[in-house]
C-alpha positions in Angstrom: 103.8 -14.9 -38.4 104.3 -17.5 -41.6 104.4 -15.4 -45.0 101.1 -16.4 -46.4 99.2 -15.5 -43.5 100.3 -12.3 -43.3 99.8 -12.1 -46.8 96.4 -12.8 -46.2 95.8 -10.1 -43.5 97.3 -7.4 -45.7 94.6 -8.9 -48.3 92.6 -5.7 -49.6 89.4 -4.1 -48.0 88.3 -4.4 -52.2 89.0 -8.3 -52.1 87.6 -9.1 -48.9 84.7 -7.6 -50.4 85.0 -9.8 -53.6 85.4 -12.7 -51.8 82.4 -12.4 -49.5 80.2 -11.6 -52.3 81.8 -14.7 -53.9 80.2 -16.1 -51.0 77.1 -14.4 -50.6 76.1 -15.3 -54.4 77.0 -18.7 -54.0 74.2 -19.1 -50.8 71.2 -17.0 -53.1 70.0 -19.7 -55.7 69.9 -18.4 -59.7 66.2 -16.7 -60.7 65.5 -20.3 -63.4 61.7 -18.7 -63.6 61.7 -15.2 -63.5 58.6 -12.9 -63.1 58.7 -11.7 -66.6 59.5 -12.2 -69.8 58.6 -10.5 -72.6 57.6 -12.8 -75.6 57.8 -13.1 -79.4 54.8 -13.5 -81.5 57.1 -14.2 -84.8 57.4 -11.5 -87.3 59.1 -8.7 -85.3 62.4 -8.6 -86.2 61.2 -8.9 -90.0 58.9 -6.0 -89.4 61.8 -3.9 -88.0 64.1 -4.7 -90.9 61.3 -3.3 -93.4 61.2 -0.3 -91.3 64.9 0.4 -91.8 64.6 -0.3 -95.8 61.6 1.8 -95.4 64.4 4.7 -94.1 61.4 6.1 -91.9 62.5 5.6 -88.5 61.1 8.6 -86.8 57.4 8.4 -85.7 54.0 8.5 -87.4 55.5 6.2 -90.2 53.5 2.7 -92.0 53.9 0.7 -88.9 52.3 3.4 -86.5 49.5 4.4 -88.4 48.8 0.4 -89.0 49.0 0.2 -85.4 46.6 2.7 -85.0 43.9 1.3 -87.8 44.4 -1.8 -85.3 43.7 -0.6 -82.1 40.6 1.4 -83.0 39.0 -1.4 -85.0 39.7 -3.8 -81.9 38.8 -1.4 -79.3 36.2 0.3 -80.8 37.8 3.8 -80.3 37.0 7.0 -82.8 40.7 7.4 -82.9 43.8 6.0 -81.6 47.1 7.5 -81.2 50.4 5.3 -80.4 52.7 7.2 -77.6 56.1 6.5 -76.3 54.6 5.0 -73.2 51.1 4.7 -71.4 52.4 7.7 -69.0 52.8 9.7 -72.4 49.3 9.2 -73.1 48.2 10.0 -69.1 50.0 13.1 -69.4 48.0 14.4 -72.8 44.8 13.2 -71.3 45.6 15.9 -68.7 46.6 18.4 -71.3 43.6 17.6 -73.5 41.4 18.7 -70.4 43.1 21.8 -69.5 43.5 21.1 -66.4 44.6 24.1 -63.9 46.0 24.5 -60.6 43.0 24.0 -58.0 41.5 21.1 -59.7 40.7 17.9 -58.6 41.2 14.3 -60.2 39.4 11.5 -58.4 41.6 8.1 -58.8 42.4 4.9 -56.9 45.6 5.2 -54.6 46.2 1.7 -55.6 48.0 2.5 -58.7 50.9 3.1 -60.6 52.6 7.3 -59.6 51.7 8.1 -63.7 48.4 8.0 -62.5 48.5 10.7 -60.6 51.9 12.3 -62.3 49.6 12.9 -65.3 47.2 15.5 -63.5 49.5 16.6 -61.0 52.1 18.3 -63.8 49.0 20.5 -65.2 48.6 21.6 -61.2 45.6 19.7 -60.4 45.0 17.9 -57.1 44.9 13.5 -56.7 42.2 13.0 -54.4 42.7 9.1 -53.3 39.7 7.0 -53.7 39.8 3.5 -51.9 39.3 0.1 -53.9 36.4 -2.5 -53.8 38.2 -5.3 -51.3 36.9 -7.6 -54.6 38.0 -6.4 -57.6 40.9 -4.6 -56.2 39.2 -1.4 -58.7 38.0 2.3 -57.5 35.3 2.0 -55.7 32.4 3.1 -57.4 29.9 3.4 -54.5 32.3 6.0 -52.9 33.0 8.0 -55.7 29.7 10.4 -55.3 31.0 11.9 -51.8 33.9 12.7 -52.9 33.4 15.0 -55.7 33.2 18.5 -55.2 32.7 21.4 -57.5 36.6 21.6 -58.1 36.1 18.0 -59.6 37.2 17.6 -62.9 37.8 13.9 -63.9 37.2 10.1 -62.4 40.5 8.0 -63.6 39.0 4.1 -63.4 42.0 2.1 -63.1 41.2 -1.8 -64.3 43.8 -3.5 -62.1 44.9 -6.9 -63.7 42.7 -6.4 -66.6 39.1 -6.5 -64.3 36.8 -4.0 -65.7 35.8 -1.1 -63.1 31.8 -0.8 -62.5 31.9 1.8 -65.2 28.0 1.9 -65.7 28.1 3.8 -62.0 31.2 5.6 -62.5 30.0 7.1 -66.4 26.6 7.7 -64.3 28.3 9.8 -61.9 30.2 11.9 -64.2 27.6 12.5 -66.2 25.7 13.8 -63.4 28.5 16.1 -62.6 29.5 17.1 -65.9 33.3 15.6 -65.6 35.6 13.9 -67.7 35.5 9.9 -67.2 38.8 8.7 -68.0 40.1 5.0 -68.2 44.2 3.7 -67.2 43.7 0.6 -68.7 47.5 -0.2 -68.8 46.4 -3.7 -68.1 43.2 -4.1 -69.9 43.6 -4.5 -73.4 41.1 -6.9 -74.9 39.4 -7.1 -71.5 35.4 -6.2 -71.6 32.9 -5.3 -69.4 29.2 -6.1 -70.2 30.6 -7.3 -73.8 32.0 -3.6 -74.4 36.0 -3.3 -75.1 37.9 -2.0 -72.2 39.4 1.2 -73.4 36.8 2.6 -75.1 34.1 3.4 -72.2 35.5 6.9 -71.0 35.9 9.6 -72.9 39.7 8.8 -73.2 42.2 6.0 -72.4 45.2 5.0 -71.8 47.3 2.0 -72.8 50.4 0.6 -72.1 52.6 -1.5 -74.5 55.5 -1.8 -71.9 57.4 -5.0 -72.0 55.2 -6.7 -68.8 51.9 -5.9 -71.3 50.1 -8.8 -72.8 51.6 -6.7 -76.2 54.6 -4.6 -76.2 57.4 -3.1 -77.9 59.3 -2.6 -74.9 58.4 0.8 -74.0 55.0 2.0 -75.7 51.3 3.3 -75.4 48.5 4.5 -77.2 46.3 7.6 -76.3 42.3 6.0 -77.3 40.0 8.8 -77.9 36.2 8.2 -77.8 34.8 11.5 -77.7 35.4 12.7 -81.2 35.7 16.1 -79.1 39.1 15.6 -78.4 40.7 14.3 -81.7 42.1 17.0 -83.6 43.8 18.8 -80.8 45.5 15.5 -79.3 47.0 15.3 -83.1 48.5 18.5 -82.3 49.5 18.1 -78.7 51.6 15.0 -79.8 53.6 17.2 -82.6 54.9 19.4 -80.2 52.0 21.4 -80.5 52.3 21.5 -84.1 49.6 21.7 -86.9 51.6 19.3 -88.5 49.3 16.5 -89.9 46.9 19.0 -91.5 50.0 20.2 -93.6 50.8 16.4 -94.6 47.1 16.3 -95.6 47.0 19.2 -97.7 44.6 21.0 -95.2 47.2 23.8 -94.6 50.4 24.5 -96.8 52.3 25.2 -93.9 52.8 24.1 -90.4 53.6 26.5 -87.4 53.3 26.1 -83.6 49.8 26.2 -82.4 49.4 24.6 -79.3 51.5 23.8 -76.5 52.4 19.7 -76.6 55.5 17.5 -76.6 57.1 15.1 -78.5 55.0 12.0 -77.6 55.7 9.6 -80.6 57.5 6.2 -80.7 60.1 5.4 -83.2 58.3 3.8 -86.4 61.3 0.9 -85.1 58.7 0.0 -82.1 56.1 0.3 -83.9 56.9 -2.2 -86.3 57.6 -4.4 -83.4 54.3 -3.3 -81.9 52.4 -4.3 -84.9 53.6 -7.9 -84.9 52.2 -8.2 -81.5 48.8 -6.6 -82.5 48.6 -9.0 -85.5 49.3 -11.9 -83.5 47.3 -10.9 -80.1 45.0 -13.4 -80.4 47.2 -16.1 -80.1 49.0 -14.1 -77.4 45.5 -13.8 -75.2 45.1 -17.8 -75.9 48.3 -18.5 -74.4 47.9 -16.2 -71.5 44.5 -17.4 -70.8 46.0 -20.9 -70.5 48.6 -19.8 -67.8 45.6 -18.0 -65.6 43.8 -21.0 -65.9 46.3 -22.9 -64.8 47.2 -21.2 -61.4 43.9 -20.8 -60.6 42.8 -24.4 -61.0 46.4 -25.4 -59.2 46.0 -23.1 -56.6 41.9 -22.7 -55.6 41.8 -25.7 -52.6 45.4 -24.1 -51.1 43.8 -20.4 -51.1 40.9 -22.0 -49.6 42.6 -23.7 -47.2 45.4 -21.0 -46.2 42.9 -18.4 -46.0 44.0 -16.8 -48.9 42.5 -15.6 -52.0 42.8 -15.8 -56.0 41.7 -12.7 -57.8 38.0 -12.0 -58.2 36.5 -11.4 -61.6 32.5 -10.6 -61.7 30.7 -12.8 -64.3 29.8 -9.7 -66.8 33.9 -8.9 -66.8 35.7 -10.5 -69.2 39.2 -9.9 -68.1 42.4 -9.8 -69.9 44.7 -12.5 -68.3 47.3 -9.8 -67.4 48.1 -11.2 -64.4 48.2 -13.4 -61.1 48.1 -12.9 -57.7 47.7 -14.2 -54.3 45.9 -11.8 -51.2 47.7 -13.5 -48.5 46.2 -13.7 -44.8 48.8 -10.9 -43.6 51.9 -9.1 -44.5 54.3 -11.6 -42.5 52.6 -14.2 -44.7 53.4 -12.7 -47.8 56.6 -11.9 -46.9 57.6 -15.2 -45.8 56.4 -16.6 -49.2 57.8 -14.9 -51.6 61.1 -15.4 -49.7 60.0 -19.8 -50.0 59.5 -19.0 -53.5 63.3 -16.9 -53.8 64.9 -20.0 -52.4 63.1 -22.2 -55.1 64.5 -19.8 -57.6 61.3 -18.1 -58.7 60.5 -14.5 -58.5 57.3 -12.9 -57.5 56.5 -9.0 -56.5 54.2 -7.4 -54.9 52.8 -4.6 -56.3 51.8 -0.9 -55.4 53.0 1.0 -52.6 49.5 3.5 -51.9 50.3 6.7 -53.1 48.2 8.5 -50.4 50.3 7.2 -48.4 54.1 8.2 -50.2 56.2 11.1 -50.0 54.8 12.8 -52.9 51.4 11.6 -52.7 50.9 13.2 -49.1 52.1 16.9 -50.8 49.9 17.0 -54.0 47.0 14.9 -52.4 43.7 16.9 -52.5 42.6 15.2 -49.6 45.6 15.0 -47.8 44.2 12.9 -45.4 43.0 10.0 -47.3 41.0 6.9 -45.5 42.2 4.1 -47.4 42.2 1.4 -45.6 41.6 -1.5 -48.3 44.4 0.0 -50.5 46.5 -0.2 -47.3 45.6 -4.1 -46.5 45.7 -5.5 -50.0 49.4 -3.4 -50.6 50.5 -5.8 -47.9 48.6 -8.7 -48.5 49.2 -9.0 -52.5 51.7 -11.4 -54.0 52.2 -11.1 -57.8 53.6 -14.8 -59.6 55.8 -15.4 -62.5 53.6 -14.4 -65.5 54.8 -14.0 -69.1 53.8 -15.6 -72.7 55.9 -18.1 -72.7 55.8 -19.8 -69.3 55.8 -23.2 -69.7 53.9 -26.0 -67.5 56.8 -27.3 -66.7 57.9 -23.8 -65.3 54.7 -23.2 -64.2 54.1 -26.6 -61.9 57.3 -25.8 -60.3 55.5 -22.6 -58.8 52.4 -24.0 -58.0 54.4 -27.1 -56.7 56.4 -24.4 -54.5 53.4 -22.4 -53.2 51.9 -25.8 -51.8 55.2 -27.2 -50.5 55.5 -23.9 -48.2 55.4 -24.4 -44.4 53.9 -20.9 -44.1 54.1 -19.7 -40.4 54.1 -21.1 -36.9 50.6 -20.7 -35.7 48.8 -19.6 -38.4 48.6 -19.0 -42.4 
């Protein structure tokens, strides 16, 4: 055997790996649109550096409370309280409602695991509510038969930015005495009937993660409406401290009072955040541009693939969060996001049901959950590329894609 070759053979397992992912990497064509990408609005690395001279870097600084001051004059809120994440403010909603082992939280399954993470830490009980087949929201007209007197709170989750029906859902809770509480991770600057998303329950959360219209990367803000709740969530988010009333002169000292965590960002993401806030109306003119765009690009291919672009009822405004695509079936979805993978775009697909997980099928209160829509739009739904900055060049190579794709041999 001639030197080289057996040279080769004695090649190791290590390289042969190498060189066949060499390969492999070669065959997959480089992401040139990816799915997200979070955006600049201009000032935030300036804001950041006056944080630093500022020497306050820890949270509840200038930047926060401006952030704050923001929100609650854009939203409408009583009170707003910036958090290290949206799940930070899920998780004090369920402390702020003294939640105990036994009781129920009625949410969509269709929704992110802090959802129902926030309730089911304090020992309470998800019970899975299917979604309208329009909206892709909790649906409201199946809410009533499923509360029972171990009900404590309805979670309305406005997926993509579409406002739930809350007129039914506040009608219901107030006829059973519970909590109405609104995820509106994707909502911000959405409305429904003219009122701002966010401040229609008697709490809500927001997110400011970097795939938010606005973000700082990792960020969210706990809105308070019922002024009920105010003074103990300032405690709950220092670590259960009476804290602020010392810095206000209200107590000249501070001790432990409450339990709570430490559920502040850095005043460094807040200055970032508040460069996003100042410039979110640009932000929403931008994004309202890219919605647009897909759905006049796409409207005569959904109609004629029997698919469909994402519904928004005429008294919603909605907050151009995102896109998506309800394919005809799960092989259809499937085989296009692999068409749009080979074009070197990205696109997702969204939530897994959580009546239907691991987890979701131990803590459930209804174990058994019918969910059917949640289970047929989980397969169905294709998320596209969907950031600030996406430009029409960018863009019309996606919608170019989607209508170049062959779809499947008899059907879709």
């Amino acid at each position: 055997m001639r030197p080289r070759l057996c040279q080769a053979i004695r090649c190791s397992a290590a390289a042969r790996r190498a060189i066949r992912n060499q390969v492999t990497c070669s065959l997959v064509p480089a992401v040139t649109v990816p799915f997200n990408r979070p955006g600049l609005a201009g000032p935030e690395f300036d804001r950041m550096r006056r944080a630093v001279e500022g020497m306050h870097l820890s949270g509840d600084g200038r930047f926060a409370r401006y952030c704050e001051r923001v929100l609650e004059r854009t939203v409408g809120s009583a009170r707003a309280l910036l958090t290290a994440s949206c799940t930070d403010a899920l998780e004090m909603i369920g402390l702020l409602l003294d939640l105990q082992p036994g009781d129920e939280v009625l949410m969509p399954s269709f929704t992110f695991v802090s959802t129902a993470n926030a309730f089911a830490l304090r020992g309470a009980a998800p019970v899975f509510v299917d979604i309208r087949p329009d909206t892709l929201n909790l649906d409201e007209r199946l809410v009533p038969s499923m509360i029972t007197p171990r009900t404590r709170a309805i979670v309305a989750v406005h997926y993509a930015g579409v406002a739930c029906e809350m007129d039914a859902l506040a009608a219901a809770a107030a006829t059973h005495g519970l909590a109405l509480v609104e995820d509106n991770a994707h909502g911000l600057f959405g409305t429904y009937h003219g009122r701002m998303l966010g401040s229609l329950g008697a709490m809500a959360a927001q997110s400011f993660h970097e795939t938010k219209n606005v973000t700082c990367g990792e960020g969210g803000a706990l809105m308070i409406n019922d002024p009920r709740y105010a003074a103990r969530a300032e405690i709950l988010r220092d670590k259960g401290t009476d804290r602020g009333r010392f810095f206000r002169g209200e107590v000249d000292k501070y001790s432990w009072v409450d339990i709570g965590s430490s559920f502040s960002p850095s005043e460094l993401q807040a200055a970032f955040l508040s460069a996003q806030l100042d410039g979110y109306e640009s932000i929403q003119t931008r994004r309202r541009a890219v919605w647009e765009r897909y759905h006049d690009g796409l409207r005569n291919w959904a109609d004629s693939r029997g698919a469909r672009l994402p519904c928004v009822p005429a008294h919603c405004q909605h907050a151009y969060h995102m896109f998506y695509v309800l394919l005809p079936s799960l092989a259809a979805r499937q085989s296009l996001m692999a068409h749009l993978k080979s074009r070197g775009i990205a696109s997702m697909f969204h939530y897994v049901p959580l009546h239907s997980s691991q987890m979701g099928t131990r803590v459930a209160g209804a174990a058994a959950a019918d969910c059917p829509v949640t289970t047929d739009v989980s397969n169905r739904l294709l998320r596209l590329p969907f950031y600030n900055d996406l430009s029409e060049n960018d863009q019309g190579r996606v919608i170019d894609a989607i209508h170049e794709w062959p779809g499947l041999a008899g059907g879709a």
